[in-house]
N, C-alpha and C positions, 0 to 999 in steps of 0.2 A: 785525614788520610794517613797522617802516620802508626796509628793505630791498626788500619787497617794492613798497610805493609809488613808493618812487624808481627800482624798475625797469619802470617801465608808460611804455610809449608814449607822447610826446606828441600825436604825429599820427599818421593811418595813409592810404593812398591807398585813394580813396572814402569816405573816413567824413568828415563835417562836423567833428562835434561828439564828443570822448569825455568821459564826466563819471566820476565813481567811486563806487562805494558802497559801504561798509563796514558788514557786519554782526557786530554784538558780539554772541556769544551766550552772555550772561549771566557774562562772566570776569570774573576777580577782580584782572588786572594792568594794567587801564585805558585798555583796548585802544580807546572811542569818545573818549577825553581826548588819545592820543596821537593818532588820526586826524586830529580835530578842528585840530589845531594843527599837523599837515602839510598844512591847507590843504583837507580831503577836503572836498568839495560836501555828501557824504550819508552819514550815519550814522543807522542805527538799531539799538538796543540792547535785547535780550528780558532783563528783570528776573531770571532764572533761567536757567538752561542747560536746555536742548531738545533738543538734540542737533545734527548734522550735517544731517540733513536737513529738519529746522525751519527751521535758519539758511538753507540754500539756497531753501526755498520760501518763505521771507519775501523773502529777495533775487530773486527773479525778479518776486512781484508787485509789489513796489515799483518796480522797472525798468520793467515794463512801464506801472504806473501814472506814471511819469516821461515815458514816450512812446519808450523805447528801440526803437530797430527791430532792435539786433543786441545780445547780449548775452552778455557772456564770463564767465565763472567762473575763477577761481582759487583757490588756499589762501592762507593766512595764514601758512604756516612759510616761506615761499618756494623749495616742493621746485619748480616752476614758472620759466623764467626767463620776463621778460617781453617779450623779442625774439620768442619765437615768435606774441605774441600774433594778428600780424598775418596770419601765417597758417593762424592760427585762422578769421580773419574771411574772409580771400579766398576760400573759396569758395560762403560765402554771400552775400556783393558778387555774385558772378559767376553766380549764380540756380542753380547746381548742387548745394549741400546744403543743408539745413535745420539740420541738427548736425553738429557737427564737432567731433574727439574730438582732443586730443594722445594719441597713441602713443609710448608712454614704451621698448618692446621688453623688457617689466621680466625676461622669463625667459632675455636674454640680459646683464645686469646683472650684473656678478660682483660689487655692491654689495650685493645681497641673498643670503642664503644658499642652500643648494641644495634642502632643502626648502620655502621661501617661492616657488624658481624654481618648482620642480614645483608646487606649490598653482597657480601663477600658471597655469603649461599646460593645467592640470587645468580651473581655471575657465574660461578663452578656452574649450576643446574643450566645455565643458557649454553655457556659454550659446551659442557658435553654433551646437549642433546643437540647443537650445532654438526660436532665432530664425531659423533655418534659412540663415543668409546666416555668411559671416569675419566676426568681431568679435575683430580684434586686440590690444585692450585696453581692457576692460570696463569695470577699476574704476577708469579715471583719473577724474581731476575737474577737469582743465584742457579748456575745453570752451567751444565757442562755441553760440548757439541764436538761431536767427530769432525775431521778435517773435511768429510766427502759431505757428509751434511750440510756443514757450513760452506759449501764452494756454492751451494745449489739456494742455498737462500738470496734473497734480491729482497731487503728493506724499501718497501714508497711509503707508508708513512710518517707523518713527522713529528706525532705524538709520543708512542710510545710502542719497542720492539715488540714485547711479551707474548702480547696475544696473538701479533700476525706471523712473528716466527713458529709461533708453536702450532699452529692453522697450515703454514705452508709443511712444516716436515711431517704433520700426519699427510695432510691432502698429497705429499710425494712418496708417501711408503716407509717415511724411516720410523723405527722400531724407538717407544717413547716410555722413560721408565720415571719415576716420580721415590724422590727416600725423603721417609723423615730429618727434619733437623730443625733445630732450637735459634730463635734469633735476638739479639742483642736489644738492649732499651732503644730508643732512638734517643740521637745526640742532639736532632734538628727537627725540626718539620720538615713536614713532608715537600720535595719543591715542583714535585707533579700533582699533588693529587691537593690540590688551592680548594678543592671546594667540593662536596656530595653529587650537586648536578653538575658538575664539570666533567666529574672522575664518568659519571653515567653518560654523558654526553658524546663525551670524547672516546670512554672507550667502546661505548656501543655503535658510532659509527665508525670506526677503526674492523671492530670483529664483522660490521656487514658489507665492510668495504671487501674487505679479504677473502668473505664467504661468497661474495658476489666474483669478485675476479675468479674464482677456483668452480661455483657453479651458477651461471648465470642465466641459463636456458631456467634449470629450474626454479630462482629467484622468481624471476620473472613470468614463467607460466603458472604459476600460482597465485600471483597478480591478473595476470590476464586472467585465471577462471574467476577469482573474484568478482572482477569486473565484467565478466560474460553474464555472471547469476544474478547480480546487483542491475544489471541491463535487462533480464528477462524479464525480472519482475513486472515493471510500469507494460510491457511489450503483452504480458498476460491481461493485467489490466486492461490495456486498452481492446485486446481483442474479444474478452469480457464483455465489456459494454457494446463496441461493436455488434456483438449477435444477441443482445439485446436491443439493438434499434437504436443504442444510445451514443454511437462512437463518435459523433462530429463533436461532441463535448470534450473528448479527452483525448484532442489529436497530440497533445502536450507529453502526455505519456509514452507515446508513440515516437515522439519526435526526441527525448530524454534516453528512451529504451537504443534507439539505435544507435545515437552517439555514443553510447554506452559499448554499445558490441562494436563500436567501431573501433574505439578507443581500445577494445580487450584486445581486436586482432591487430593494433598498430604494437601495442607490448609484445605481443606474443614475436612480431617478426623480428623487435627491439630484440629479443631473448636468443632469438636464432642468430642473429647476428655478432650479439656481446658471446654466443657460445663459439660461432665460427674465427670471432678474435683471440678469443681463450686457448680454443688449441691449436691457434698459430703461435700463439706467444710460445707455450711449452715447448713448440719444435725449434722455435729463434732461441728457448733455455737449453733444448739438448743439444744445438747445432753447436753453439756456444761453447757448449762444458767440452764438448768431444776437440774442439780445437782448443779450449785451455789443455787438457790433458795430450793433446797431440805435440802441442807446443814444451810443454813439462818433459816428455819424453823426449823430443829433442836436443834437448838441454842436459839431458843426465846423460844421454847417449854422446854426446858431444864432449861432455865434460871426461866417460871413462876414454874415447881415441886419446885427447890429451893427456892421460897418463897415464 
């Protein structure tokens, strides 16, 4: 970590103020005592480990509870250097993204193996044909975020931010920009990514969890016709034999075929209803933000009567 401290910016053009926050999540080699005494403004430390994307959703609200308007992410191993951070920021200074990702090129890397390259291709070509735009590089975590971006994101996973924040600010409109940048050896192993089927495990149901909560009518009615067509079949079958004289032999088809379409239309209502909860959530996220910001406004409005 000290490494990484002493490579952060002092100043950046357009920015006033940069302050630092460090979140400790829950380690055991003293990570808010060494902060502390390189001078860090702000630490705060969860009593237990939570994971990666705990740590990151505690550090956003507290940034933003500081009143940050731009806000960068980094790691703590220093695979990140800290020269790029700046442009990270510019082109949110510059009113043209709301996120902005380092692009590490990791499946041109000949630091990583050949199969970790391939995983890496594999995930880029799934989550953009997910999100229907290039996403260059998914699972960085070197990442800049506008203040209003980040008020509207809500972390529930508890593997890892990456992919469901980057899921959630396309699925709400904000404008997503991707820079080159060069990343450091590792000091450490990796302390998420324990294993090949783990990394796919975990993060492929992470990306279908989030693709599910944002469209879940569709998820699902795609299942159900599956399961409509896979039902017709034995249903042809039997009516097949049927008008050939033969159908008391193959009532089993008949009786497979229907459970079958039963099954599609019990999805299908599954689908209308996980949609009918979807966009009641979005209206409990805009109810929400419109009293965080009504609430903010009161407070500055309050604070110029005072003087």
């Amino acid at each position: 970590m000290p490494f990484v401290l002493g490579d952060l910016p002092k100043s950046i053009d357009g920015v006033d103020c940069i302050e630092v926050l460090v979140i400790d999540d829950g380690s055991g080699d003293g990570t808010a005592e060494i902060a502390r005494s390189l001078g860090v403004q702000h630490v705060i430390s969860h009593r237990v480990n939570r994971g990666l994307a705990a740590a990151f959703a505690t550090g956003m609200t507290e940034s933003l509870r500081l009143g940050a308007t731009v806000i960068v992410n980094t790691d703590g191993d220093h695979q990140y250097p800290g020269r790029f951070i700046s442009d990270l920021v510019e082109p949110i200074l510059d009113g043209r993204a709301d996120v902005v990702v380092g692009n590490r090129n990791p499946e041109l890397d000949r630091r990583n193996g050949w199969f970790k390259r391939i995983l890496y291709w594999v995930g880029r070509r799934t989550v953009s044909w997910l999100v229907s735009q290039p996403i260059p590089d998914p699972v960085s975590g070197f990442r800049a975020y506008s203040a209003e971006c980040a008020t509207q994101m809500h972390i529930v996973t508890t593997y890892s931010y990456t992919l469901e924040s980057l899921v959630q600010c396309i699925e709400k409109g904000f404008a997503l920009e991707f820079v080159p940048i060069e990343t450091n050896s590792p000091t450490r192993p990796s302390r998420l990514f324990k294993s090949h089927a783990s990394f796919i495990a975990r993060s492929g149901t992470t990306l279908l969890r989030v693709f599910f909560m944002f469209h879940p009518l569709k998820t699902l009615m795609w299942l159900s016709l599956l399961l409509a067509v896979i039902g017709t079949i034995p249903i042809v079958r039997f009516v097949f034999f049927y008008l050939a004289g033969n159908g008391n032999g193959h009532l089993q088809s008949l009786v497979l075929g229907a459970a079958l379409l039963v099954l599609a239309a019990i999805v299908l209502v599954a689908g209308l209803l996980a949609d009918l909860i979807s966009q009641n959530r979005r209206l409990i996220e805009k109810h929400a933000l419109h009293q965080s910001v009504s609430e903010v406004g009161k407070l500055v409005s309050k604070g110029s009567k005072d003087h």
